[in-house]
SETI-601881 format. One record per residue (C-alpha): x, y, z. Coordinates in steps of 0.02 Angstrom, whole numbers, plus 50000, padded with zeros to 5 digits. Layout:
N
XYZ ...
//
This chain:
367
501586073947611 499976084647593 498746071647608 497976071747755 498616057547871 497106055048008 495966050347863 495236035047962 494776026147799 496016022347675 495086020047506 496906013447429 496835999347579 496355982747540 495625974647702 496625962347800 498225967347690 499695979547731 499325998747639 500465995647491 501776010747535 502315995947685 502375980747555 504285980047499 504175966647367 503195965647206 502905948847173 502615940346984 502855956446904 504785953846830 504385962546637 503595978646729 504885980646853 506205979046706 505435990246587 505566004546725 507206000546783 507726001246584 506956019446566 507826025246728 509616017846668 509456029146512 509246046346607 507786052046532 506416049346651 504576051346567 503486063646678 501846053746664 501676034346708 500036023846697 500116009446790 498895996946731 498125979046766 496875968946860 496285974847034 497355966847168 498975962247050 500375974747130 499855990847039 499886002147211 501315992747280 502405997947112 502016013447114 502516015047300 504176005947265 504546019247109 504186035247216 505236028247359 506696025047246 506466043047152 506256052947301 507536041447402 509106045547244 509906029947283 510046025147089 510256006847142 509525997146962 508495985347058 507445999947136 507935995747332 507946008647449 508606002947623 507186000647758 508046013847891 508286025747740 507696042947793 506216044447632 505696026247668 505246031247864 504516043847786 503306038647661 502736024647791 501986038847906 501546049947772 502606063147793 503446065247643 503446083947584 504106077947423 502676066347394 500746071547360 499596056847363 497876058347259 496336046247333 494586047347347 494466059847487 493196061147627 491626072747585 491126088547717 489876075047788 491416063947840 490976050747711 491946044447573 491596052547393 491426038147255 492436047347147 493936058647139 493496074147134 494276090447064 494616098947234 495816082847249 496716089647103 496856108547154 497556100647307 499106092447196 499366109047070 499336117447238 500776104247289 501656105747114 501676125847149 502156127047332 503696113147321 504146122047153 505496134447264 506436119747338 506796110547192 507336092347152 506156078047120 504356079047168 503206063047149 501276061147157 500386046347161 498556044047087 497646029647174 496506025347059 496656037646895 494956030546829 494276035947011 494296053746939 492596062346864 492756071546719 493216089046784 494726080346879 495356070746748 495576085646625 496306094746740 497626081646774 497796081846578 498416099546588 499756094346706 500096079146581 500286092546426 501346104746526 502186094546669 502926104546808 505076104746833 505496089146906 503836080146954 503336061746880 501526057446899 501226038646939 499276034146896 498486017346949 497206011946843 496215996246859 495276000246708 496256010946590 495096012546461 493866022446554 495186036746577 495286052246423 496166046546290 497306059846283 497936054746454 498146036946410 499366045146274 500436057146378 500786042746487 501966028046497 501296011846519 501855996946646 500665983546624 500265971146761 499655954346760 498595941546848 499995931846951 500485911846893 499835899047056 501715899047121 501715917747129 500005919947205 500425907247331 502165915147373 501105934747389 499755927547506 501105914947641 501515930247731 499895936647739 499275921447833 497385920247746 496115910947803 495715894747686 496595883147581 497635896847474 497655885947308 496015885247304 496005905747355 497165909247215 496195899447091 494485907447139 495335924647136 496235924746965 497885928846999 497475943547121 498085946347270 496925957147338 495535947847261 496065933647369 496205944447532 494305950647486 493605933347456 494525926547625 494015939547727 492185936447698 492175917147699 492205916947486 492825899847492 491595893347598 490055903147496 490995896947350 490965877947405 489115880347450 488725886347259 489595873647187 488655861347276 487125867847223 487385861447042 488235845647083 486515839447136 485325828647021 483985842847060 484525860447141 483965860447319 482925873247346 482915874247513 484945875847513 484735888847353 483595899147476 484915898647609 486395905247470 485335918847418 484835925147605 486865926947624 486575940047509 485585950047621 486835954447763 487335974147780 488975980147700 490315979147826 492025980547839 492335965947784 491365971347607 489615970447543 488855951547552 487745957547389 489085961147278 490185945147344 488945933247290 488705941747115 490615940447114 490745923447171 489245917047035 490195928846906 491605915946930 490645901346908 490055905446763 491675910746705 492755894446725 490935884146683 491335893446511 493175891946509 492895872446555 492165870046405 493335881346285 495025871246368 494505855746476 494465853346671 495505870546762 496825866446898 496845867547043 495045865647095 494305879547191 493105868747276 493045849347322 492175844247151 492185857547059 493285851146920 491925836746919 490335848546913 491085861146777 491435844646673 489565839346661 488675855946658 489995863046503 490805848446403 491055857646249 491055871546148 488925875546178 488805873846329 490235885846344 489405897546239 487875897946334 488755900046498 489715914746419 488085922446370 487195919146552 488715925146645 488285944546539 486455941346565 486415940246762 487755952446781 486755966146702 485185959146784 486135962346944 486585978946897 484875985246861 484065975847021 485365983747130 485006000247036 483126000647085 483145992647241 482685975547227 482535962847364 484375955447363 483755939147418 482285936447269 483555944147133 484755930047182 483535915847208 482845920347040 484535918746960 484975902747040 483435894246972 483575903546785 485285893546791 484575878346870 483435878346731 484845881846592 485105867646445 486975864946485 486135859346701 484805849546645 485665841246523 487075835746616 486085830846772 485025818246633 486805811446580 487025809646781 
//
């Protein structure tokens, strides 16, 4: 494999989770699995895949599971390739010759780009042309396609329009609609999505997360890696503590201020505290809405929560107003974060705009 294996951050890894090229099993993802195995039993294999769906739903670990089973020529129909097998020990140290793997790649400064950049993709035509004399199958996986900036993403349309012998190009996308349209088109599709409660709860027991996982896979929405974010910075707990916040009579300002100074903390490994809080009120506002579209959401992810969203969005309104605040303070966040302002006043200030919102007040009068 030509990517470069002492990288010391992984920007495919999700934190506190195994890389996906060591996760065997994709779980809740039964009509994607079959649609591949389908086009692989009819011996024409499409050069270009797009693997799409919600961050955190098994995108990586398919494509993973797909290149192993290519490069491995087992042709078993349920895509296994034995543990011991020769390409599987490979692939899990990253020595795979027959395998180029496309990430956001460390700058000359040692720091990670934001993007992927075209170098990246020199890198894999570079792969496609040296590998060329040996022949057979030749994979590369691009983790995540809408990662690219312009410059690389044409370029990976060329290899799209005139594929090289042999190669199949897997590209994860967690937003597909931000990639060139023409790539979208060269490209199968496997669609992913969010995982059922039973399936996020059977991804996350062997992971052993911290916090009730219910309540984890409710507040994540069917993503796995979602959850593994949220759990590895305390989400439940910071959850819990928002929730609270509009179960009183009156917000507390004094416990408000405390939420919002949370915010604050430096970006660690464990994520940015910022950016978790707009997340977790992001998802408040999104089931307060949904609460009042469809009635109370099971399971709870908070004690009372059920209770709160029931007061502060019983019907169709108050759903729309939540629906309209949850856009509002998400591109308030954006431009705050955008010039700099004081995490901890940009969140108080929220808190107390939706303090101060019709479908609060007039539930805590009902209370």
């Amino acid at each position: 494999m030509s990517d470069d294996p002492d990288i010391p951050v992984e920007s495919d890894r999700v934190p506190g989770a195994p890389h996906p090229r060591e996760t065997r099993r994709l779980v809740g993802q039964d009509p994607a699995l079959a649609a591949f195995q389908t086009a692989a039993a009819s011996g024409r294999m499409h050069h270009g895949w797009l693997i799409t769906g919600p961050r955190g739903t098994g995108k990586a670990t398919l494509a993973w599971i797909i290149a192993r089973w290519l490069l491995a020529g087992t042709g078993s129909p349920d895509l296994s390739v034995p543990e011991d097998h020769p390409v599987a020990r490979r692939l899990r140290a990253l020595s795979e010759p027959r395998l180029h793997l496309v990430r956001r790649s460390l700058d000359d400064k040692g720091r990670l780009r934001a993007e992927i950049v075209v170098e990246d993709i020199r890198k894999l035509l570079s792969f496609f042309h040296m590998s060329a004399a040996e022949g057979g199958r030749r994979v590369a996986i691009i983790d995540a396609a809408d990662d690219m900036n312009t410059a690389a993403a044409n370029a990976v349309l060329k290899m799209l329009e005139e594929p090289p012998a042999g190669a199949v190009l897997l590209l994860v996308a967690h937003q597909p609609a931000r990639l060139l349209p023409t790539i979208r088109s060269r490209c199968r599709e496997l669609r992913l999505m969010p995982l059922s409660p039973e399936d996020m709860a059977t991804a996350l027991a062997p992971l052993e997360v911290a916090g009730n996982p219910a309540r984890l896979g409710a507040l994540a929405g069917g993503s796995v890696g979602e959850a593994l974010r949220l759990s590895g910075q305390d989400g439940l707990d910071r959850y819990a503590d928002l929730v609270a916040l509009f179960a009183r009579p009156e917000m507390d300002r004094q416990a408000a201020a405390a939420f919002a100074q949370d915010a604050a903390g430096r970006p660690g490994a464990g994520g940015d505290p910022f950016d978790l809080t707009m997340t977790l009120l992001d998802r408040f506002l999104s089931r307060a809405a949904r609460t009042g579209l469809m009635g109370a959401q099971l399971p709870e992810a908070a004690e009372g929560e059920s209770a709160v969203l029931a007061r502060i969005s019983p019907d169709d309104r108050a759903a729309r107003h939540w629906a309209s605040a949850q856009a509002e303070l998400s591109a308030r966040a954006r431009a705050g974060r955008a010039v700099n302002l004081d995490p901890v006043a940009l969140v108080m200030d929220m808190l107390l705009t939706l303090a101060q919102a019709p479908g609060a007040t007039e539930a805590r009068g009902r209370g």
